[in-house]
C-alpha positions, -999 to +999 in steps of 0.1 A: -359+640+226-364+608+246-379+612+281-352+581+297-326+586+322-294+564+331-309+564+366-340+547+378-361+569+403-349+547+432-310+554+424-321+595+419-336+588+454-303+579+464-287+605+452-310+636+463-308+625+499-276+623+497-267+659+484-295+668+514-312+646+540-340+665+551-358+666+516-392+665+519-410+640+497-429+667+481-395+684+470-385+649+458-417+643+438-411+675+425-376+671+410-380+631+400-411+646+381-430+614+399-460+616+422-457+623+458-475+585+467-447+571+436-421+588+459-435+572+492-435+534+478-398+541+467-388+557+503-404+529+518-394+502+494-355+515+501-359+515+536-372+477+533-344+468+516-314+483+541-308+515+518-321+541+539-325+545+578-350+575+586-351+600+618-381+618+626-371+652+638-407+662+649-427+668+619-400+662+593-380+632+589-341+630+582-327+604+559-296+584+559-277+561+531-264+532+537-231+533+512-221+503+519-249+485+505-245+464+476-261+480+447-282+458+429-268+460+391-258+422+378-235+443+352-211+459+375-197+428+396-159+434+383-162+475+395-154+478+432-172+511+433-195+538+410-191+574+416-214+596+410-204+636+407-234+655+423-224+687+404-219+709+434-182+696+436-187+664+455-188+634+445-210+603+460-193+565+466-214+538+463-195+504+473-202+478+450-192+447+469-208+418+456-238+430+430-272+411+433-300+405+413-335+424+418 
């Protein structure tokens, strides 16, 4: 079976913050399957970029997501938003706006 997903690290990211902000990016390295240092460059490389805010709370840091960032998918321009169910019954909103390329 192939080892590819529909979602690149950075959305999955995204995603797991989302469902809980005060992951720990050794819980995230853990479920991405990625290295802790991979999961540090795409923390930092998100927060760079407007995608995530974070709060330290003491030791541990808190995350926010921006959803009104544009994502940046060249395909989707015509789709005002992508939904993402999380599986626990909730789903996610990402606003589309106008799409930009990486």
């Amino acid at each position: 079976m192939s080892s590819w997903t529909i979602f690149t690290n950075h959305a999955q990211v995204l995603i797991l913050l989302l469902e809980d902000p005060t992951l720990r990016i050794r819980d995230l390295a853990e479920r991405l399957s990625i290295t802790e240092r991979g999961t540090q460059r795409i923390i930092a490389e998100l927060i760079e970029e407007g995608y995530l805010t974070r709060e330290r709370e003491g030791r541990r840091s808190s995350y926010q997501v921006d959803l009104e960032k544009t994502l940046r998918c060249p395909v989707l321009p015509s789709m005002p938003t992508l939904t993402v169910d999380t599986g626990a019954g909730a789903e996610i909103v990402f606003g589309l706006g106008t799409t930009r390329c990486p």
